[in-house]
C-alpha positions, 0 to 999 in steps of 0.5 A: 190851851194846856192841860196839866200832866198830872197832880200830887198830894198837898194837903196835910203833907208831913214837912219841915218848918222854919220855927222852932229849929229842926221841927216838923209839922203839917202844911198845905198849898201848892208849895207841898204839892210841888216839892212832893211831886219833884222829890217822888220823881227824882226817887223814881230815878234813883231807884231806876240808877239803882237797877240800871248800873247807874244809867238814869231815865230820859226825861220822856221815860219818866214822865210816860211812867208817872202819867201812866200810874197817875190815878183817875182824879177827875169827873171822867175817865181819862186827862182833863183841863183841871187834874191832867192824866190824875194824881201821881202814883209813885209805889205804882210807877216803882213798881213797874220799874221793879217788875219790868220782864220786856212782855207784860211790864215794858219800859222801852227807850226808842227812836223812830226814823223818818218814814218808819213805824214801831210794831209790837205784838201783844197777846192779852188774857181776855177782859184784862186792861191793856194800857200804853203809854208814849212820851217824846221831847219834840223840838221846839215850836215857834210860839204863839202871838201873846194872847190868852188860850191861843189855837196855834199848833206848837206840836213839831214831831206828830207821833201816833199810836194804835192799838189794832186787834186781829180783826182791824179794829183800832184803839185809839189814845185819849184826846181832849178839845180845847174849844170846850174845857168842860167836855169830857175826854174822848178817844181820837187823833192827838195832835196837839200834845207830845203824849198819848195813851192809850186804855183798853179795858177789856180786850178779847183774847186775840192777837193785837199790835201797838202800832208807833208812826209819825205824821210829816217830816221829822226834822234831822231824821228822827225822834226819840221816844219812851213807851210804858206797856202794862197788860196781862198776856194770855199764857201769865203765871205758865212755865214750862218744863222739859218732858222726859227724853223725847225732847219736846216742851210740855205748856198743856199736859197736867206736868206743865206747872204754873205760878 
């Protein structure tokens, strides 16, 4: 069983109709909820052309940025069999695209190699969330028999991801069990799904590393993947400046200035 990715506003959406000509009303169904999916995603990608000389997204890249914004909508925390990761949040997903500075706001495109692992070094502000995203297209898998809710494994590429403190202590992404749709997400290994995130509410100050590996062997070498970051490091909103002649950096003294 498959959980949705997310969900998008179809009720009361602002369209047109049929008849009169060129007149607008309100409608509601999935045949709203649908196009207003598909068309704030492909804004998403206008918008990142638009930033990027012209370059679009990978697919990966903007389904990790739309499942990362997505806004709880279901009983619990966390992806679940009848709203997915929640409903889409496009202003939030712009945003990032807008913002994005490679140390809190972090939009990557990467590979990993057979046998290697992605590391980044993260420093966050205390009790401020930590959230992490990674999406990959795997190569296909072979189908499951026809059956309803089948338990085969269709996963080709397993990647995985952590988030290890200075102390070892490890953050697992979410996961969900298929056996029982009702229960709620849990942290744990995913390896069913070719997404993970990861939330830490409210991390300690100290150092942490987002941790990227893959089980198995990938097929050709390699693997593609789109990895969100968002989080609030330990020294935001400081600047420095130069201090007088003596040739040293001032990020402490009452001259360091802040933002």
């Amino acid at each position: 069983m498959h959980y949705p990715d997310l969900v998008g506003v179809g009720t009361g959406v602002f369209s047109l109709q049929a008849t009169p000509a060129n007149t607008y009303t309100f409608l509601s169904g999935t045949s709203m909820a649908t196009p207003n999916v598909a068309g704030s995603l492909l804004l998403l990608q206008e918008l990142h052309q638009k930033l990027h000389g012209g370059n679009s997204m990978r697919a990966a890249t903007l389904k990790a940025l739309a499942i990362h914004h997505a806004r709880e909508a279901g009983p619990f925390p966390g992806p679940d069999y009848s709203f997915g990761w929640g409903l889409l949040d496009v202003g939030a997903s712009a945003q990032t695209l807008l913002q994005a500075d490679g140390r809190q706001i972090i939009v990557r495109e990467l590979t990993l190699t057979g046998g290697s692992s992605f590391p980044l070094d993260l420093l966050p502000a205390a009790g401020r969330k930590i959230t992490a995203t990674i999406v990959w297209t795997a190569p296909p898998g072979k189908p499951a028999p026809d059956s309803l809710d089948p338990s085969e494994l269709a996963l080709v590429h397993d990647l995985d991801m952590r988030l290890v403190d200075a102390q070892g202590n490890t953050h697992l992404p979410w996961t969900l069990n298929p056996a029982n749709p009702a229960e709620r997400a849990a942290r744990g290994d995913n390896f069913r799904y070719n997404v993970e995130k990861i939330e830490l509410e409210n991390p300690v100050a100290r150092p942490y590393q987002l941790r990227i590996t893959h089980k198995s062997t990938l097929r050709q070498g390699s693997q593609p993947f789109s990895l969100i970051v968002t989080y609030t490091h330990t020294q935001a909103g400081r600047t420095r400046e130069w201090c007088g002649d003596e040739g040293s950096w001032s990020d402490g003294s009452p001259r360091a200035s802040t933002t």
